[in-house]
C-alpha angles and dihedrals in degrees: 000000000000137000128188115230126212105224099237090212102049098024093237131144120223124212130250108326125193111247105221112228105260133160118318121243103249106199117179117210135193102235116233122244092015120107119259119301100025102123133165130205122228118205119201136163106267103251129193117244129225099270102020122125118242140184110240131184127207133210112244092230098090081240086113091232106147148139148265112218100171150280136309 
């Protein structure tokens, strides 16, 4: 998976970066039609939202390739 990032100080947008694997969003959910207190639990990789602040880490080459590690 990858994301780009807008650097927040200069206004620009990165390319693709690597998201790093990191803990998976765990939403429980009541299931419909079923009687009270049947829920399911839905896994998912934990990806970052438009908006959302993230930690990023960059090569020391100049090339731009970084990293997502996650979300603040």
């Amino acid at each position: 998976m990858t994301a780009r990032v807008k650097i927040q100080d200069t206004g620009t947008v990165t390319g693709d970066l690597k998201i790093v694997q990191n803990k998976p969003t765990v939403v429980i959910e009541l299931e419909k039609g079923t009687c009270e207190g049947e829920f399911k639990a839905v896994v998912s990789p934990w990806k970052p939202t438009v908006g959302q602040w993230v930690v990023c880490i960059f090569k020391p080459d100049g090339d731009g390739d970084g990293f997502i590690l996650g979300g603040i």
